[in-house]
C-alpha positions, -999 to +999 in steps of 0.1 A: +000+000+000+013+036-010+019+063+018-005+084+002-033+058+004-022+053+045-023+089+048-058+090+037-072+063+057-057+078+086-071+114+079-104+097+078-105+077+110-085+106+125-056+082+134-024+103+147+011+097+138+013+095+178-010+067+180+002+050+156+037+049+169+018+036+198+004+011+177+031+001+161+059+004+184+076+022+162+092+053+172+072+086+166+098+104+151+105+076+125+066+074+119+071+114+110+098+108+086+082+083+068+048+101+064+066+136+056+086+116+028+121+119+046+129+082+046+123+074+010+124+036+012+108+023+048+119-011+058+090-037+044+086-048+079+082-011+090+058-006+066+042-041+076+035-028+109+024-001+098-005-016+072-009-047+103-017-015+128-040+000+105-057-032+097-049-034+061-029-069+071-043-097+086-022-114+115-011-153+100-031-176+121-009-202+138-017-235+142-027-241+178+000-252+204-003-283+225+017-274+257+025-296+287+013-281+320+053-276+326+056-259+293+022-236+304+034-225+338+069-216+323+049-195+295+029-177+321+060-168+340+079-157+311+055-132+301+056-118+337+090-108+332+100-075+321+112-074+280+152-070+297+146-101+316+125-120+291+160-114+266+180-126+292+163-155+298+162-166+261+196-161+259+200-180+291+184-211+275+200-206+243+233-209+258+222-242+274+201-255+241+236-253+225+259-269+248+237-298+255+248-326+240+218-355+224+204-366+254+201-326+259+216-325+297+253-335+288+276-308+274+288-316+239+323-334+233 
């Protein structure tokens, strides 16, 4: 979708830049620039979250998870975390995931 046709949906549902920077999570400033034609060529997944926040892109549907009840109450507390500690954790278990040898509790030879 062009800018120009974003710009008019947005001037007809009175959308801000603001809120959609809010929307988006995108940074209001780089919203600005993109609308006001300073960044010529927006990432596609800027402009993805852009056309996603504005409802122009559906969100994929993902096939439904089966979790263990271990697997469920170790989801629940991962999204209590703050995003810094949610990183570190991921990074945490990365680091194990590849030193575990095949049995996946052994460290690799």
């Amino acid at each position: 979708m062009e800018i120009v046709e974003i710009k008019q949906h947005m001037k007809k549902y009175k959308i801000t830049y603001a809120q959609l920077a809010e929307e988006t999570g995108l940074n209001l400033t780089t919203i600005k620039r993109i609308f006001s034609g300073h960044i010529k060529n927006p990432h596609l997944e800027t402009m993805r979250a852009i056309e996603q926040a504005l409802g122009f892109v559906k969100q994929p549907e993902r096939p439904a998870l089966s979790l263990t009840e271990s697997e469920r109450e170790l989801l629940e507390t991962f999204r209590t975390l703050s995003p810094y500690l949610q990183g570190l954790a991921v990074e945490t278990v990365r680091g194990f995931a590849g030193n575990a040898g095949s049995d996946g509790l052994h460290k690799k030879a």
